[in-house]
Every structure is written in structure tokens, then in C-alpha cells.
C-alpha positions, -999 to 999 in steps of 0.1 A, spaced: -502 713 -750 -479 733 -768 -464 766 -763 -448 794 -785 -411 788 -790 -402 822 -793 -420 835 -766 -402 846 -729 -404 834 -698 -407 853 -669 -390 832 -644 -399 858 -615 -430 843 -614 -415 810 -601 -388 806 -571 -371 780 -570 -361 765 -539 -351 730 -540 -319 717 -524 -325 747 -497 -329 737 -461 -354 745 -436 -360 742 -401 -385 716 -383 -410 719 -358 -453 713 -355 -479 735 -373 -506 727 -402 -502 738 -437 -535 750 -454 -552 746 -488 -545 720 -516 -546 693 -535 -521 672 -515 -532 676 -478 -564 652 -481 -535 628 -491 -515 636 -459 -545 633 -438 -554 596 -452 -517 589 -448 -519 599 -411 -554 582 -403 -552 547 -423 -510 543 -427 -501 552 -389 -480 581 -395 -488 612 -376 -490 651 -382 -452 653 -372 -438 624 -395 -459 640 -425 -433 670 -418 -464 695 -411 -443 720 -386 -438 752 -377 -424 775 -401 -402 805 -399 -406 834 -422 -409 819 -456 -384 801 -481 -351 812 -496 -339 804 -531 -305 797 -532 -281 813 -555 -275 780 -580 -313 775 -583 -325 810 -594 -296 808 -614 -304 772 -630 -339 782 -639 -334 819 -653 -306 797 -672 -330 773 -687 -362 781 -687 -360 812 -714 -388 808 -737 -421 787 -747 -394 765 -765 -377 754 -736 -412 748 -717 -420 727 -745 -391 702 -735 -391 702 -696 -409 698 -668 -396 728 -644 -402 752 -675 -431 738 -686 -450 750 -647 -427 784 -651 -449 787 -682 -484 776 -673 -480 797 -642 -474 824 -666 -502 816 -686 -525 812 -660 -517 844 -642 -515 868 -676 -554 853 -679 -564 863 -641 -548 899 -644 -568 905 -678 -602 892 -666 -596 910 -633 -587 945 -650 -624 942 -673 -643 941 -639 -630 929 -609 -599 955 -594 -565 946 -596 -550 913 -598 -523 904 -577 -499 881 -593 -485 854 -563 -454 832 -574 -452 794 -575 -426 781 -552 -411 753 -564 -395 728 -536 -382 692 -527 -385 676 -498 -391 703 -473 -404 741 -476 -409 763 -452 -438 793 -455 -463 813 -438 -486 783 -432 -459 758 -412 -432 739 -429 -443 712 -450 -428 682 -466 -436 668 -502 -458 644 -487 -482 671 -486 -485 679 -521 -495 711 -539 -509 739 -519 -517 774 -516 -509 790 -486 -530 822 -476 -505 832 -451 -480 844 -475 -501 841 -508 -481 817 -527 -482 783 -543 -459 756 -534 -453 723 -553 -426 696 -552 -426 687 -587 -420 649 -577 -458 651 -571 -469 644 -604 -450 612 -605 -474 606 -578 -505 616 -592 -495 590 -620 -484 560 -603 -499 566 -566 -535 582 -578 -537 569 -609 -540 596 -632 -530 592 -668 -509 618 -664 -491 640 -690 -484 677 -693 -521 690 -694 -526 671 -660 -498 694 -648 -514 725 -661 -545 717 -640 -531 712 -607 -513 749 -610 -542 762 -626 -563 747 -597 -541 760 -570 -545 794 -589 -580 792 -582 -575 793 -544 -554 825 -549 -577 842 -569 -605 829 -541 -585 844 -516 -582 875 -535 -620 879 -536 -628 867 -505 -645 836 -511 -615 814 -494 -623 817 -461 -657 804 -467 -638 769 -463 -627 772 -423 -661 770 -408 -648 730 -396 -672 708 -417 -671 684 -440 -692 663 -462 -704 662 -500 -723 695 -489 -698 712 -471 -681 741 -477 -647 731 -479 -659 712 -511 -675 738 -526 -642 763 -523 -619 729 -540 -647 723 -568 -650 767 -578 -613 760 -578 -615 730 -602 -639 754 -618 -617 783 -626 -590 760 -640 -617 755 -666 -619 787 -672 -584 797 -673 -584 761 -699 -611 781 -722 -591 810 -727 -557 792 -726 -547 796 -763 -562 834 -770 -545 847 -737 -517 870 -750 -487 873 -735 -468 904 -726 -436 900 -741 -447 889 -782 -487 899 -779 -496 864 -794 -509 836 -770 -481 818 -750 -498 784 -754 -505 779 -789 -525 749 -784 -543 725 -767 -559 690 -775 -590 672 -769 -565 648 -755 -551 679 -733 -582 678 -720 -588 645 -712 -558 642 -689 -567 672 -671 -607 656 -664 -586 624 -654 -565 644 -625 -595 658 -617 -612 624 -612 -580 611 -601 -581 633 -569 -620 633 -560 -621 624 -524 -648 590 -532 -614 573 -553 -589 584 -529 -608 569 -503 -615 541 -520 -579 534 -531 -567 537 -497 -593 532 -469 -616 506 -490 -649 525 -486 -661 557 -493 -676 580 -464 -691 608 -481 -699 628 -449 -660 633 -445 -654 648 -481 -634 679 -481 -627 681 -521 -652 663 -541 -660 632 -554 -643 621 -588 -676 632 -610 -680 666 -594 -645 676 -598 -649 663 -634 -682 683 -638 -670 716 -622 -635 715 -645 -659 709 -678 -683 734 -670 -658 765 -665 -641 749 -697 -672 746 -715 -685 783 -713 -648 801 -704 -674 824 -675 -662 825 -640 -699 836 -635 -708 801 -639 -681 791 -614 -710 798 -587 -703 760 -564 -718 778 -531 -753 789 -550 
């Protein structure tokens, strides 16, 4: 994946957080990637709710001074994304969210654009403080992402994904999804309590695996504002692969696996490893967000 040097950043689009402190306390966070991985931590490594850091929040994080100041320092253009991590998610979430306010304006209303919050250890938002262990997430509450960028060190070693930057790209563009969910509605469809292969708490994670595909389609022709040429300039059949191997890496039948040593379909809440693969191909395979129907 590879992204124009010369094109701009916008760093308002990312808040950086980390080194900030936040108070404790007892809540649930909602919505993501990570939280299955908090729950099996909780029910099969005898930590609780508490010790996973899932508390009570109190109005939202607070960038300090030095990080805003770091990032706008650092992460200026497609050239620096090219060479870092932090810069590289200031860019996909660019990316990502120039594609959802164009496909929005030709039919759907207005899109509105929710930043990524970028955190270590600790966070606090609208949905309870949470601790990396979490891992990514969206968070209704307050309509923003939040992601401890430690987690894809985890996703590598812990889950097993090949990793790379494209692996990356999918988890923001994944949490995306849940935004743009929210923003039509379809979000809530996930709180009804159940769970299972069938359920639709599933069905919400793989429409989300499903719009990341899309976004993936239309990656390399979405413009952005600041040069009118496509921020990402390319991406590989490689690319690709590492963002079906997250995917697979995170379906609920290897998690389980990995750490429970069987797989119990009826308590699925994201997908096994070959839906989550199917659902990412087939919104990169046709670019439509029609076909991104999971609940039909």
C-alpha cells in the first residue's frame, strides 16, 4: 500500500491522546474488534470486567498539548504515511472517510466525518473507560474510533495475523463500518442480547467486514481534497492478502480455538474466520455497499 508523497494530511481527523491520563471506575465499552478478545480474556484467563480496565468514563478524552503537536508535526503528507505507523492510520482514516462522504453525497444524505482517537493504555469516552486490552472500537456514544496502536503488534504475534500495513487499513476501515452503520441505523440491530453464527451481532461485524471491502475497491480512485488525485496510489494483491488474513485472523471459530481449545458456534458474536474472509472479498470484489446486505 502506497500513498501519494505529496499529498496532505489532515491530522484533524485523528486525536491523539496517548500519555494523557484518565480516571477509573466500572462500565462496558461497546463495538469492536478487540472486545471479543476481552471477554475470552475475562472467561478462560481469570481476569474480570474491572482488571480488563472496562470503567466508567467521564466526558470523553483530551489530547494533550505535545501530542497534537507531535502529529500535526509529523504526519504532513502521503510521504510521511508511507514511512510510519501513526501517519500511516492518520492517512487511511483519511482515505476511508473522503470515500464514505462521496458515496454518501450520490444517494445517501450527508456523511458525518467521526475522528479516530488514538490512545495507550487507558482512554476514556462516551462508552466507559477502556484499556488497550480492549482493542479497537467504535463507540456510538460519542461517535468515534479508538485504537491503541500497540494492537497490531497483537494481531501479529497474539492472533496470528501476517500482519503488515494493509492489515492495518482493514481494522480502521472495519471500525469505519460501524460508524457509517450507526449513521444509517443499522447498528443497533446488534443489542437485541443474542449470539450465535445466526445472530445479529454477527451479521452487524461481517456488513462491517463488508464495507471495508468496499472502501478497499475504491481505495486508489478515491480523490482527495487537497491535490484531486487519489491519496493511496496503490494497492497489491499482497495488500490484499494481509487484510483477508486479519480478517480470518479475528473470526470468532480461531479465536476460540487459539484460546479456549474448542469452538462453540452458538456463542459467536463476529464471525467465523471464512465468513469474515467472504464478506471482506465480496464488498472488494464488486466495490457496491448494495451487496453489503449480511441481515437479508
Amino acid at each position: 500500500m502506497q500513498f501519494d508523497d505529496d499529498a496532505d494530511l489532515d491530522t484533524s481527523e485523528v486525536q491523539d491522546v496517548r500519555g494523557s491520563r484518565v480516571p477509573g471506575g466500572r462500565a462496558t465499552v461497546g463495538g469492536g474488534i478487540g472486545v471479543l478478545l476481552a471477554l475470552l480474556l475475562g472467561l478462560f484467563f481469570g481476569v474480570g470486567p474491572d482488571q480488563l480496565g472496562l470503567s466508567s468514563g467521564g466526558g470523553g478524552p483530551t489530547a494533550t498539548a505535545s501530542s497534537l503537536a507531535q502529529t500535526q508535526q509529523t504526519c504532513r503528507t502521503g510521504r510521511d504515511a508511507n514511512t510510519r505507523d501513526d501517519c500511516r492510520i492518520v492517512a487511511v482514516v483519511n482515505s476511508v472517510q473522503d470515500f464514505w462522504d462521496a458515496e454518501f453525497t450520490r444517494g445517501r444524505g450527508t456523511y458525518t466525518r467521526s475522528p479516530t482517537v488514538v490512545f495507550s493504555e487507558r482512554v476514556d469516552t462516551a462508552c466507559g473507560t477502556a484499556t488497550s486490552a480492549v482493542g479497537p472500537f467504535y463507540c456510538p456514544g460519542d461517535r468515534e474510533v479508538y485504537l491503541d496502536l500497540g494492537f497490531f503488534d497483537e494481531l501479529r504475534t497474539t492472533f496470528g495475523s501476517s500482519g503488515g500495513p494493509f492489515a492495518q487499513a482493514y481494522v480502521v476501515a472495519h471500525e469505519y463500518g460501524h460508524h457509517v452503520q450507526d449513521l444509517l441505523g443499522t447498528l443497533g440491530r446488534s443489542q437485541d442480547g443474542r449470539t450465535g453464527a445466526n445472530s445479529n451481532a454477527v451479521r452487524v461485524e461481517l456488513q462491517a467486514d463488508c464495507y471495508a471491502g468496499v472502501w478497499a475497491h475504491h481505495a486508489t480512485t478515491t480523490n482527495d481534497e487537497s491535490t484531486g488525485r487519489p491519496l493511496i496510489t496503490s494497492l497489491t494483491d499482497a495488500d490484499i492478502r494481509d487484510g483477508l488474513d486479519a480478517a480470518a485472523a479475528v473470526g470468532d471459530d480461531r479465536i476460540q480455538e487459539r484460546f479456549q481449545g474448542r469452538v462453540t458456534p452458538e456463542t459467536w458474536t463476529h464471525g467465523s474466520a471464512k465468513q469474515r474472509q467472504q464478506w471482506f472479498h465480496e464488498g472488494y470484489r464488486t466495490g457496491d455497499t448494495a451487496r453489503c446486505d449480511t441481515f437479508r
